[in-house]
C-alpha positions as CSV (number, residue, x, y, z in Angstrom):
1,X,0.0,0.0,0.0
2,X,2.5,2.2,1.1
3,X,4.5,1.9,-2.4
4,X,0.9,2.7,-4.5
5,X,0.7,5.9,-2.3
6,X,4.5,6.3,-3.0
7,X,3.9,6.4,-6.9
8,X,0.6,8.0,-6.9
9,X,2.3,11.1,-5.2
10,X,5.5,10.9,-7.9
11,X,2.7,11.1,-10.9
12,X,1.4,14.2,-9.2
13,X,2.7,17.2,-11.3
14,X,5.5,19.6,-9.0
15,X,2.9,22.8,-9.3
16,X,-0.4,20.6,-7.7
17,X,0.2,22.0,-4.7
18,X,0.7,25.4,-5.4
19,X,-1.5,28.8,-4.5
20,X,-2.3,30.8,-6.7
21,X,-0.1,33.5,-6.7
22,X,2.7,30.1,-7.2
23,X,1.6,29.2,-10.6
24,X,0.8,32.7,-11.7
25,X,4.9,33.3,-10.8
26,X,5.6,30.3,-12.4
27,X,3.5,31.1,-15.4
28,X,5.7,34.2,-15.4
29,X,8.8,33.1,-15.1
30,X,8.6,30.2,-17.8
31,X,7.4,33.0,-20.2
32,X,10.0,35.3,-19.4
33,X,13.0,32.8,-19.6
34,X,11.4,31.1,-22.7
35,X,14.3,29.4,-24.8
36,X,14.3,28.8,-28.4
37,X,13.1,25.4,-27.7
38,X,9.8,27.1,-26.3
39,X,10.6,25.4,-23.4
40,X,8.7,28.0,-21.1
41,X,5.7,28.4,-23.7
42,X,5.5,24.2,-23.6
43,X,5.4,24.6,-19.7
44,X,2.5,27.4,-19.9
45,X,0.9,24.9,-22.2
46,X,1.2,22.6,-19.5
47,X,-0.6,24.4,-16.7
48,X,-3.3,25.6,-18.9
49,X,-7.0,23.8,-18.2
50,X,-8.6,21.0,-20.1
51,X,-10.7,23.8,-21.3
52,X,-8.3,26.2,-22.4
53,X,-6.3,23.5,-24.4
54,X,-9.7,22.2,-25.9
55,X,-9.5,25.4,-27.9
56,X,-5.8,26.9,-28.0
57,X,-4.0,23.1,-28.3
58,X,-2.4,21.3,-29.5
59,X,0.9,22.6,-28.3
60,X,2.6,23.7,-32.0
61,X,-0.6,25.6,-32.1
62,X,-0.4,27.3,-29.0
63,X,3.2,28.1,-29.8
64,X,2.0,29.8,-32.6
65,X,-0.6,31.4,-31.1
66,X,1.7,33.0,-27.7
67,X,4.5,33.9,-30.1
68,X,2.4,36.6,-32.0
69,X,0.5,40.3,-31.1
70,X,-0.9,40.5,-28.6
71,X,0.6,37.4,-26.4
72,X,4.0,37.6,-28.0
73,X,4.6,40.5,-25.7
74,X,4.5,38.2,-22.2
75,X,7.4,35.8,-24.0
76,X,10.9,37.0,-22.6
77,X,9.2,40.6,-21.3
78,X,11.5,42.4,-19.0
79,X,9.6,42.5,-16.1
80,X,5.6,41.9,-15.1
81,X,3.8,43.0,-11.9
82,X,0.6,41.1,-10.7
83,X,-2.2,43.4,-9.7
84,X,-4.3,42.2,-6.5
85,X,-6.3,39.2,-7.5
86,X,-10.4,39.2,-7.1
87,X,-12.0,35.3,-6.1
88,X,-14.9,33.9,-7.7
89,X,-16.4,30.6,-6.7
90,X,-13.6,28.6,-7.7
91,X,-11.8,31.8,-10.0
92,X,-8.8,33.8,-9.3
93,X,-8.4,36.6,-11.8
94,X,-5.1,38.7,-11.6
95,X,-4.5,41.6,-13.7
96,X,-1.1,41.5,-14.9
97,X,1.1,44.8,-16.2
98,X,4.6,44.2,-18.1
99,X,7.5,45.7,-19.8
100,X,7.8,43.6,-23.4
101,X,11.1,42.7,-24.6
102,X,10.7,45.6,-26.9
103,X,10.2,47.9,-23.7
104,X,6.1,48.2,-24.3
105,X,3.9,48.4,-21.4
106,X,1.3,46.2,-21.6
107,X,-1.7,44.6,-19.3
108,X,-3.5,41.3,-19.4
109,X,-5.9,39.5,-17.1
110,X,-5.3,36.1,-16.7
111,X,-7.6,34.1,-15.0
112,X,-6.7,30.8,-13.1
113,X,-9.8,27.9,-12.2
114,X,-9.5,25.3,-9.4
115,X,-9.2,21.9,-10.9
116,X,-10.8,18.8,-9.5
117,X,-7.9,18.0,-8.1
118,X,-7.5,21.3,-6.4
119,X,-4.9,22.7,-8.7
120,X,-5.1,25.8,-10.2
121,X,-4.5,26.3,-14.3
122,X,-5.3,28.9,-16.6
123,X,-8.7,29.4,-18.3
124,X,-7.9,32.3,-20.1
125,X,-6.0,35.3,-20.7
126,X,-6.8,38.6,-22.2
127,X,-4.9,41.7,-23.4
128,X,-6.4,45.4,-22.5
129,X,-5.3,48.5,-22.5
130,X,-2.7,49.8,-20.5
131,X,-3.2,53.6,-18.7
């Protein structure tokens, strides 16, 4: 028994546990330290809902889809700054404002939903405008 509980808990992705504010910095950081491999976009991928994949996967397509206006601004941005989060049943939405590569501010929302399993993944995420 002990050895099923064992390998139940190595299958059990490293970010399952975490709040959050966790896989929102996570999010961030693999975006920002992409590689030419996509390595961070793959890992994005990764942490995105059943949902959101349903729609933005498979991964070459999501690739496609975060390397160009207006998403292509969060990969390898020089900094981001996560706004205070607002709950709803099960939703944490986090306003996000960056500095692009190219030095551009820009602001997204990105929204995170509690999976069955209690992790949190992405549902979606949304430019809009910078002030």
């Amino acid at each position: 028994m002990r050895g099923l509980l064992l390998i139940c808990l190595m299958a059990l992705p490293a970010w399952a546990n975490d709040t959050p504010e966790q896989v929102m910095n996570t999010l961030l950081s693999a975006l920002k330290n992409n590689t030419a491999d996509n390595a961070g976009i793959a890992q994005v991928f990764e942490l995105a809902a059943p949902a959101n994949k349903a729609i933005t996967g498979p991964l070459p397509r999501f690739i496609n889809m975060v390397s160009r206006h207006p998403y292509g601004e969060l990969v390898n941005h020089q900094s981001a700054v996560l706004g205070p989060p607002k709950t709803d049943a099960g939703a944490i939405t986090y306003p996000i404002r960056l500095i692009s590569k190219q030095g551009r501010a820009m602001g997204y929302v990105w929204t995170l939903e509690q999976q069955p399993d209690d992790s949190w993944m992405t549902s979606a995420v949304y430019p809009v405008a910078v002030s």
